[in-house]
C-alpha positions, 0 to 999 in steps of 0.5 A: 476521574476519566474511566478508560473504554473497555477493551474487546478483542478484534475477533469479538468486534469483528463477529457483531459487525458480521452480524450487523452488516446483514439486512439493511444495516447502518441503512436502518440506523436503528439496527446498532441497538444490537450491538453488545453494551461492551461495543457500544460503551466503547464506540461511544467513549472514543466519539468526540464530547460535541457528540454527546447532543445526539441520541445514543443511536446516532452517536453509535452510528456517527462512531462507525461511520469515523471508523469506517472514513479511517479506511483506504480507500478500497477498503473503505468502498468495500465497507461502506457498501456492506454497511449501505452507506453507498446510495449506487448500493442501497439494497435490503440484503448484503449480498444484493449490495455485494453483487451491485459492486461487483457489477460496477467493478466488472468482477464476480461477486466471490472477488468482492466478498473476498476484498470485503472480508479483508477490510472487515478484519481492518476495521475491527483491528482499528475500532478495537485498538482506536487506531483510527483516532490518533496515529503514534509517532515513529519509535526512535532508533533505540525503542524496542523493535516491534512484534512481528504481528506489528510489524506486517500490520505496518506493511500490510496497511502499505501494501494492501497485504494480509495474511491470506493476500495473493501477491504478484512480483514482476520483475524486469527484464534483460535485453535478449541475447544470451543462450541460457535465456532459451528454455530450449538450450540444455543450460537454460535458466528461468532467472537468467532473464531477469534484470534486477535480482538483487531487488526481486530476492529481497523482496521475495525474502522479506514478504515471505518473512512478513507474511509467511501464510501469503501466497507469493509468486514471480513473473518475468514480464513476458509471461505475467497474466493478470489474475486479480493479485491483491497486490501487484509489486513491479519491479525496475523501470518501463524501459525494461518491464513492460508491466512497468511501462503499462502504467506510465501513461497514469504517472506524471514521472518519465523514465529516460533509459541509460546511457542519459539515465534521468526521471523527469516531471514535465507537470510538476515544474519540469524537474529532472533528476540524474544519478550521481557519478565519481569522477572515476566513472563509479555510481555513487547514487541512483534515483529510487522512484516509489509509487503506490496505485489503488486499483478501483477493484481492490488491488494495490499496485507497487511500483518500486523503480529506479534510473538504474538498478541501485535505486530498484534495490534502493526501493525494496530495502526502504520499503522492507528493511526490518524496523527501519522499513517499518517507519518508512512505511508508516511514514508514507501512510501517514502522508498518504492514508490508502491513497496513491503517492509517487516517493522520490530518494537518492539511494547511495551506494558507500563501500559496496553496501547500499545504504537505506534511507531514513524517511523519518529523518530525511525527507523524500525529494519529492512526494506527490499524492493524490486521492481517488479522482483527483490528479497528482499535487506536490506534497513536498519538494526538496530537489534544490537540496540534490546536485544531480539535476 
């Protein structure tokens, strides 16, 4: 008869890795001792059987280790230092390892206790749940929507987002020209630059639905300063956002501006795709190019882009969408575990109503990922099945 682990809440796990994390930690890997008989007993029955060879303490700490490995990667560079996993970091006292990193970082040492903080409040999450051993598959259509809670756990793994994250939405910008883009003219209006705003309201309405104590703020790309965000949301295309236009020489993707609107991979079999039009002139589908970045300092950078504003859009609701967001994202977590990845998909507009893909039933075109050192490789390339090439 198997006995199932015991359960212990996440705030209870989180208090004894407060407490073990102090002192030299997992670099005296006898300090796991003090861990409760709770604690223990559950790390040791979620450690695989080839595993029981080993003593108890080394049993504990090959546990936390697997844990810890289930991380982002920002996250997980944060939590290895605390628990002296690092040899850059190896220092008797916590906050001595916390200063190392924030040295390397080039940030202060309250932004990496902060971060650190944030990824201690994950892994406690998923060694209370065993989250990090398996992965459940996509609930189906007709399953129950999930809490609330679920739901911005999901997204909040995506985005790199929690309930007390700092995120900065910039969004695009419209050529210069019109009056009410003067602050000094009597009509002026702030939003009247802004390009896509479909896109930037959605995204506003649906962040602060799923992360209502987060604090959310919106740039125009001429007036954005970078504050160290948690999570930095960018929204439309480099040639009409320069925040956009900052990280291009990091991508392997080209934008080419309308009226010849095209995305381009010059490094990954030169494949160009185009918008989809009517022979009447009407769009019928845009490009949606999603992209996630992590920042070596922690922040998470969402790019969500299209040949035109359909696929901006496109890419907010894929995203954000209630439940169908929620597989979307997980979808893309489960492909890409923290790390950065470049999403394709056509965005189709039928009867007026943009429609919202599906990526647990269709497949992006293209997905590339990566890990934190290496270049971009194609995970999947379904292209050939897109006429707009």
């Amino acid at each position: 008869m198997t006995v199932p682990p015991p359960r212990l809440a996440p705030e209870d796990v989180r208090a004894q890795l407060l407490r073990l994390r102090q002192g030299p930690a997992l670099g005296h890997p006898g300090a796991v001792t003090a861990l409760s008989d709770q604690l223990r007993a559950l790390l040791l029955a979620r450690q695989p059987p080839l595993s029981r060879a080993g003593s108890e303490t080394t049993r504990l700490v090959a546990a936390l280790r697997r844990a810890i490995d289930a991380l982002s990667p920002h996250e997980r560079r944060y939590t290895a230092t605390d628990f002296n996993l690092l040899p850059e970091h190896s220092w008797p006292h916590l906050t001595e390892r916390q200063e190392s990193l924030a040295r390397v970082l080039g940030c202060s040492a309250k932004t990496v206790r902060r971060h650190a903080g944030q990824a201690l409040d994950t892994l406690a999450l998923l060694i209370s749940d065993g989250s990090y051993l398996t992965e459940p598959p996509p609930p189906a259509d007709d399953a129950p929507a999930p809490t609330a809670t679920g739901a911005s756990e999901t997204a909040g793994r995506f985005f790199g987002v929690t309930a007390t994250s700092r995120v900065d939405v910039v969004c695009s910008a419209l050529p210069k020209g019109t009056d009410r883009q003067r602050p000094g003219d009597p009509l002026y209006a702030r939003y009247a630059g802004f390009a896509d705003l479909d896109a930037l309201f959605y995204v506003r309405v649906r962040l602060a639905q799923t992360f209502p104590t987060a604090t959310i703020r919106d740039f125009h790309p001429g007036e954005y300063y970078s504050a160290e965000p948690d999570c930095l949301i960018v929204l439309g295309a480099p040639h009409r956002n320069t925040a956009y236009a900052d990280f291009g020489p990091h991508l392997p993707c080209r934008f080419t501006p309308p009226p010849d609107a095209a995305i381009t991979f010059p490094g990954h079999g030169d494949i160009r795709l185009t918008p989809l039009w009517a022979p009447e002139g009407e769009l019928l589908a845009d490009l949606t190019v999603i992209t996630r970045l992590t920042l070596g300092q922690g922040t998470t950078v969402i790019l969500l882009g299209g040949c035109l504003t359909l696929g901006v859009l496109g890419a907010a609701k894929c995203l954000l969408n209630g439940e169908r967001g929620r597989r979307n994202t997980a979808y893309l977590n489960n492909l890409a575990p923290g790390g950065d990845l470049i999403a394709v998909i056509a965005t189709r507009k039928i009867g007026g109503i943009t429609d919202t893909t599906d990526l647990t039933a269709t497949e992006p075109l293209l997905l590339l990922t990566r890990d934190t050192t290496g270049g971009f490789t194609t995970r999947l390339d379904n292209t050939a099945r897109y006429t707009g090439r």
